[in-house]
C-alpha positions as a Markdown table, in Angstrom:
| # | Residue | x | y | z |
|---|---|---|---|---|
| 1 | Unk | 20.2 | 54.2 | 8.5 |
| 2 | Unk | 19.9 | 50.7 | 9.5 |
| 3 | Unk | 16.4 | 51.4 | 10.9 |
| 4 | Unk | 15.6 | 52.8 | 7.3 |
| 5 | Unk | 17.0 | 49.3 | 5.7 |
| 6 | Unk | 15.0 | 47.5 | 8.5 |
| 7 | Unk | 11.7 | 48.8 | 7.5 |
| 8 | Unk | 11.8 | 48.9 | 4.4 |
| 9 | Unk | 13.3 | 45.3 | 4.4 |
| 10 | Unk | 10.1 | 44.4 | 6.5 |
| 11 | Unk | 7.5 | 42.5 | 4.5 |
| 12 | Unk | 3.9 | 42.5 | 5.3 |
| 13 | Unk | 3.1 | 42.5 | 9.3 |
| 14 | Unk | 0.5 | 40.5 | 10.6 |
| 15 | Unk | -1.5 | 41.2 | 13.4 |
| 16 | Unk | -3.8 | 38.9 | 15.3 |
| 17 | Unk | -6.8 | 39.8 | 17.8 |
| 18 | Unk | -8.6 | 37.9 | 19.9 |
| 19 | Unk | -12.4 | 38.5 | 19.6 |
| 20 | Unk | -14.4 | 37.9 | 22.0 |
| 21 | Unk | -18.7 | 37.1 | 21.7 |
| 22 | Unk | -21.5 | 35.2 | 23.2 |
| 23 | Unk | -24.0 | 33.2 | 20.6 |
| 24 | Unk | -27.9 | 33.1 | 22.2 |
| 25 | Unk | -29.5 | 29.7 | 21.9 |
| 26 | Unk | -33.2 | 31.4 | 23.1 |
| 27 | Unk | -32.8 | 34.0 | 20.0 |
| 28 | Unk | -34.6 | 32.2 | 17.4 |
| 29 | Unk | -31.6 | 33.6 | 14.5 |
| 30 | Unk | -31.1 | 29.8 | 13.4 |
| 31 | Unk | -29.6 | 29.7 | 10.0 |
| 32 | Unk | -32.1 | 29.2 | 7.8 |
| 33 | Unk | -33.2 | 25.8 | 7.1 |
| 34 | Unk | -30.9 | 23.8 | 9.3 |
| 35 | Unk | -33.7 | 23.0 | 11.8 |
| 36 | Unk | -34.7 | 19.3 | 11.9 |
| 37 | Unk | -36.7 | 16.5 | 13.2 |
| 38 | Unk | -37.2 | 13.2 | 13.6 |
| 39 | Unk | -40.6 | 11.0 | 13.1 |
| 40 | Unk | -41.2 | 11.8 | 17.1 |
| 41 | Unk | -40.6 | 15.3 | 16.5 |
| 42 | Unk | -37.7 | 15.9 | 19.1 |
| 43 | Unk | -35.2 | 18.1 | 17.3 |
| 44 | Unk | -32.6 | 16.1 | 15.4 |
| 45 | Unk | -30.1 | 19.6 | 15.2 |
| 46 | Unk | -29.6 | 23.1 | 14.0 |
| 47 | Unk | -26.9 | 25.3 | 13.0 |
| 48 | Unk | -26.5 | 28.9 | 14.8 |
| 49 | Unk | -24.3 | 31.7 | 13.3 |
| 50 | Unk | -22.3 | 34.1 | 15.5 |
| 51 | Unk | -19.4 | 36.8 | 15.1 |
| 52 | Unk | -19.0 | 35.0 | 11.2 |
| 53 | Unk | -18.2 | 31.7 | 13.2 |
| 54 | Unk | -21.2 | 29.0 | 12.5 |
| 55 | Unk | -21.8 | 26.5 | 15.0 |
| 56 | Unk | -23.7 | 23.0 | 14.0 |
| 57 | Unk | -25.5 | 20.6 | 16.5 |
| 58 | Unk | -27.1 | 17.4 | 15.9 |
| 59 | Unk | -28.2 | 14.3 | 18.3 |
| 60 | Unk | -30.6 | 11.2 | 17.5 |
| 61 | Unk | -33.9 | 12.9 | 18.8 |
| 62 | Unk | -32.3 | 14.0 | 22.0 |
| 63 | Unk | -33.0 | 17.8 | 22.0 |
| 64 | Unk | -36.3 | 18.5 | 23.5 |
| 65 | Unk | -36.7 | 22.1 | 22.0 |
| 66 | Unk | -34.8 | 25.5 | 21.2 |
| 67 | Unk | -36.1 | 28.5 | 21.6 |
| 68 | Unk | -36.8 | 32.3 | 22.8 |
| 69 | Unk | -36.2 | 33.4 | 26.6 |
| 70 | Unk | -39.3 | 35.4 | 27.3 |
| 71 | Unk | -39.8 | 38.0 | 30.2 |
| 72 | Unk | -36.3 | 36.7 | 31.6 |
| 73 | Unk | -37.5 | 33.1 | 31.8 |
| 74 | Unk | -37.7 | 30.2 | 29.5 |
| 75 | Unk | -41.6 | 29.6 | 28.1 |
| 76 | Unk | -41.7 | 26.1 | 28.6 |
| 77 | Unk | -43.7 | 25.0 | 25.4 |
| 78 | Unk | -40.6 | 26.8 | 23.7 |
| 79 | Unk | -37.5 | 26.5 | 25.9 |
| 80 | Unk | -33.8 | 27.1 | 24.8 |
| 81 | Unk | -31.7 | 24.7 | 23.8 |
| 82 | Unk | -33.1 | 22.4 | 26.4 |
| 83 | Unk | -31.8 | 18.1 | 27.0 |
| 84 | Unk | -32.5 | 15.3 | 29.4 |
| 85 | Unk | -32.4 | 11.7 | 30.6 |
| 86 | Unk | -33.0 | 10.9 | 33.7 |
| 87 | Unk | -32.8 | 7.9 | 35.8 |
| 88 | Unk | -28.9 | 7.3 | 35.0 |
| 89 | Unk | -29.8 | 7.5 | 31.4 |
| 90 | Unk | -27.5 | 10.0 | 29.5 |
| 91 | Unk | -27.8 | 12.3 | 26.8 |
| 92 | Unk | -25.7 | 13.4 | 24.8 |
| 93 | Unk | -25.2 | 15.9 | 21.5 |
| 94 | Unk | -22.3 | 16.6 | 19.2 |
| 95 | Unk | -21.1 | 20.3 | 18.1 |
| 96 | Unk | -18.7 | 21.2 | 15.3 |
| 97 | Unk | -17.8 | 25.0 | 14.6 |
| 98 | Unk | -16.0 | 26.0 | 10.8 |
| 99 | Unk | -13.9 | 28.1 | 12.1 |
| 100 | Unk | -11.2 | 27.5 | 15.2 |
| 101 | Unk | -12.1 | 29.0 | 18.5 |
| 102 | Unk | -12.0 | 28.9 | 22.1 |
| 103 | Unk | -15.7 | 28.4 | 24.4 |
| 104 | Unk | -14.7 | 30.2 | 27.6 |
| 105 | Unk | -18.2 | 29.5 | 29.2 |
| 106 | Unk | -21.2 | 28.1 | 29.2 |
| 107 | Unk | -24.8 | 30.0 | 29.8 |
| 108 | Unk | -27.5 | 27.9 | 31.6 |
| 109 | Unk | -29.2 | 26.2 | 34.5 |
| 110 | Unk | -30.8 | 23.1 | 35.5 |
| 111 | Unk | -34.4 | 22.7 | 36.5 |
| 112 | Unk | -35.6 | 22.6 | 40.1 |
| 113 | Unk | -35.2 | 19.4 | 41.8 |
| 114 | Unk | -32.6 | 17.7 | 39.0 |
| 115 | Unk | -29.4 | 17.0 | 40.6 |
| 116 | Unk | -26.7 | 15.8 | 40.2 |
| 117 | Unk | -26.5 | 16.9 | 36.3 |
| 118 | Unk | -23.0 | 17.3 | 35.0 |
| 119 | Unk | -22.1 | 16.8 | 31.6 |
| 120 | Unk | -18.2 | 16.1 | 29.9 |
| 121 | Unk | -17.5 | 17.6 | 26.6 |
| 122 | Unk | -14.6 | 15.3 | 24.7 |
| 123 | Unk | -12.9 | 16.0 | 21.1 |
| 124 | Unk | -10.3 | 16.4 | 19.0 |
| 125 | Unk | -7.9 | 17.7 | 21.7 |
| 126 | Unk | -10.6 | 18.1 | 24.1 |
| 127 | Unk | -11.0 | 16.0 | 27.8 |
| 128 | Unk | -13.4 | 18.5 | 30.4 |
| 129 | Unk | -15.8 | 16.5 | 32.7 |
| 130 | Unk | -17.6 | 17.5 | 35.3 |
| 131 | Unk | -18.8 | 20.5 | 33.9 |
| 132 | Unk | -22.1 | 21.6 | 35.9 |
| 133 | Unk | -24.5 | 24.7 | 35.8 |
| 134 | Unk | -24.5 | 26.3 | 39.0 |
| 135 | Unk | -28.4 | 27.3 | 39.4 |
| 136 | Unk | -31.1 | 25.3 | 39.6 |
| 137 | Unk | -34.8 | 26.4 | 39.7 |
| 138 | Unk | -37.8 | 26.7 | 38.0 |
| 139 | Unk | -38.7 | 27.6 | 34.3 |
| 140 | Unk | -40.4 | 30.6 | 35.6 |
| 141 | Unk | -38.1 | 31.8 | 37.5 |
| 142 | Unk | -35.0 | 30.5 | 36.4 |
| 143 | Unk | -32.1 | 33.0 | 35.1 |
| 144 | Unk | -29.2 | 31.8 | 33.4 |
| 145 | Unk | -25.3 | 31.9 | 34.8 |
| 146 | Unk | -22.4 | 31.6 | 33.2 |
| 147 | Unk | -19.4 | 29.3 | 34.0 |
| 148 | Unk | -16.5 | 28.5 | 33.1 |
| 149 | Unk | -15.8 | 24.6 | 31.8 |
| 150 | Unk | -13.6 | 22.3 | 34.0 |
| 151 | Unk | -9.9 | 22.7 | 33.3 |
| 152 | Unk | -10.0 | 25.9 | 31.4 |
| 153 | Unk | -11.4 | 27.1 | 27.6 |
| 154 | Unk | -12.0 | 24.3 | 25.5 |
| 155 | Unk | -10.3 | 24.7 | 21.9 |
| 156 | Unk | -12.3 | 23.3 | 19.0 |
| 157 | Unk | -10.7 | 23.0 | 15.9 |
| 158 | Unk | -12.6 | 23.6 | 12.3 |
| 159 | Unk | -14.5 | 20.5 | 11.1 |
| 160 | Unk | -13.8 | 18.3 | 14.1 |
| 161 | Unk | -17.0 | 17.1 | 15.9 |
| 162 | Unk | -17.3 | 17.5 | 19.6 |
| 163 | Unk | -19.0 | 15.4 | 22.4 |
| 164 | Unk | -21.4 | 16.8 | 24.9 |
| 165 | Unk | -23.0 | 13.9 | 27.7 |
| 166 | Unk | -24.7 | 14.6 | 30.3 |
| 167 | Unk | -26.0 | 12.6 | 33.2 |
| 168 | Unk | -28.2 | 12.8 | 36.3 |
| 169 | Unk | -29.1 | 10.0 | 39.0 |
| 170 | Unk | -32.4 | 11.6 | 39.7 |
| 171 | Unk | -35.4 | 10.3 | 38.1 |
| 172 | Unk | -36.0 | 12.9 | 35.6 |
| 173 | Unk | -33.4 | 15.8 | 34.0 |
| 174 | Unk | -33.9 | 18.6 | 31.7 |
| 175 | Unk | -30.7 | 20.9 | 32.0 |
| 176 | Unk | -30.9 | 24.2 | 29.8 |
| 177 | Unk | -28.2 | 25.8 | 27.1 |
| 178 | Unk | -29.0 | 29.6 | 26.7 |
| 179 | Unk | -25.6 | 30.5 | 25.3 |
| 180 | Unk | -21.7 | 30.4 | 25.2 |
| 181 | Unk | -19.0 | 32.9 | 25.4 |
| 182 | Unk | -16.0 | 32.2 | 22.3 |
| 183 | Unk | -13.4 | 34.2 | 21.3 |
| 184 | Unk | -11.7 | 33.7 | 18.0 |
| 185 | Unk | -8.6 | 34.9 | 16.1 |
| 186 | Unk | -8.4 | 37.3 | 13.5 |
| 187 | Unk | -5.3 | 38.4 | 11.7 |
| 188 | Unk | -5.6 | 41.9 | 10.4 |
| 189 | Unk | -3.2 | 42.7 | 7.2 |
| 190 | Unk | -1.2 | 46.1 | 8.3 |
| 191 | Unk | -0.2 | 48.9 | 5.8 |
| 192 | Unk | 3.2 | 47.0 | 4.0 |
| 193 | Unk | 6.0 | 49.8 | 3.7 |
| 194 | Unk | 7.6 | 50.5 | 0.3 |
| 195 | Unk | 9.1 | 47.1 | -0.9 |
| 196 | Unk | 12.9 | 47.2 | -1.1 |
| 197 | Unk | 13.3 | 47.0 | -5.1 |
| 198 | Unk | 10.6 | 50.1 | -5.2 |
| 199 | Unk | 12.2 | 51.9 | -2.3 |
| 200 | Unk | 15.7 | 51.8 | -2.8 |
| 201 | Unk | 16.7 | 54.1 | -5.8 |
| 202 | Unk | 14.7 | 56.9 | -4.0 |
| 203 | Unk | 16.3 | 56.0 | -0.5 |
| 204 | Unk | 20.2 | 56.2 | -2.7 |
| 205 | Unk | 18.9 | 59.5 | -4.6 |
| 206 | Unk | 17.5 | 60.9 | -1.4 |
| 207 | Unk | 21.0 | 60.5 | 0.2 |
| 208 | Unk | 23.3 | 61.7 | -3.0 |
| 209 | Unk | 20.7 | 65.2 | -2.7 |
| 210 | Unk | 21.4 | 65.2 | 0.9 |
| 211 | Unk | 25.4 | 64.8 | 0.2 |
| 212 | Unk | 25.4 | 67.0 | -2.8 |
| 213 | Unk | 23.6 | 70.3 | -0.2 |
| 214 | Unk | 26.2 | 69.8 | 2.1 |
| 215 | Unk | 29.4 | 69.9 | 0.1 |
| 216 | Unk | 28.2 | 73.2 | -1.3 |
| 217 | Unk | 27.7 | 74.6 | 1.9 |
| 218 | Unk | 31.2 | 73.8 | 3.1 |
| 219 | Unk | 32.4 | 74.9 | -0.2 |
């Protein structure tokens, strides 16, 4: 009985699911529009839509170029997501997502001969530093790996605009974005059982019949 009056006593239940997905930088799926430069042509930003969640980047000229991974390396008049600075001179880019989630890891290498390249994202509620790409090579022959960030999945909250600088010693740097792993969460309405107004006349009519069936058995 009291598990009866418990579920029907329940309101609606909520359930929530982490999703997990990867967005590809060397895809060429930009959301329309959202590409643009500066007098010098360097890319000024772009937006990129994944799994519903859209992610926006923008930097003062700093992007070199974004574009498709061909034959399992980057062409290198059209590169992914692609940033440098050498010489001590850092870089840096912002990115700001419009709907909360979590980057797990980050897709991409650094060219042959650039060391040293490490890059710290900070943000509302974010501090990872020393983030690095564990590969370097050539364009033609590079292939991406992923890694996890320093200290763990970075949370990015809706609206808030996050930091990425890198910096590299060596005289020249171009490091390479072909990706990131996220996972948001969803919460999934369930079925809500008969509210308790609706449900309890048949519940009390459903035990009289029940009553009424076994005194005329016993009678």
């Amino acid at each position: 009985m009291k598990t009866i009056f418990s579920a029907l006593a329940a309101g609606i239940l909520v359930a929530s699911a982490a999703q997990s997905a990867t967005f590809d930088l060397t895809d060429e799926t930009f959301v329309a529009g959202s590409v643009t430069y500066n007098a010098y042509n360097p890319i000024n930003g772009f937006q990129e839509e994944a799994d519903g969640v859209t992610f926006t980047f923008a930097t003062t000229g700093q992007f070199r170029n974004i574009g498709v991974w061909q034959g399992g390396a980057i062409d290198p008049a059209n590169a992914a997501l692609s940033f440098g600075g050498g010489a001590g001179n850092p870089t840096s880019f912002t990115m700001s997502v419009d709907t909360d989630v979590t980057l797990n890891a980050f897709l991409g290498f650094n060219q042959l001969y650039n060391t040293g390249v490490i890059f710290d994202v900070v943000g509302d509620g974010v501090s990872s530093s020393g983030n690095t790409f564990s590969t370097d090579a050539f364009l033609s022959t590079g292939v991406p790996v992923a890694e996890s960030f320093v200290g763990g999945g970075l949370s990015l909250t809706a609206g808030s605009i996050y930091s990425f600088t890198a910096s590299n010693g060596g005289a020249l740097t171009r490091s390479y974005f072909t990706g990131f792993d996220f996972t948001t969460t969803s919460v999934t309405p369930t079925p809500s059982p008969v509210p308790l107004p609706a449900g309890l006349p048949l519940l009390l009519a459903g035990l009289g019949a029940f009553g009424y069936v076994k005194r005329r058995k016993t009678a």
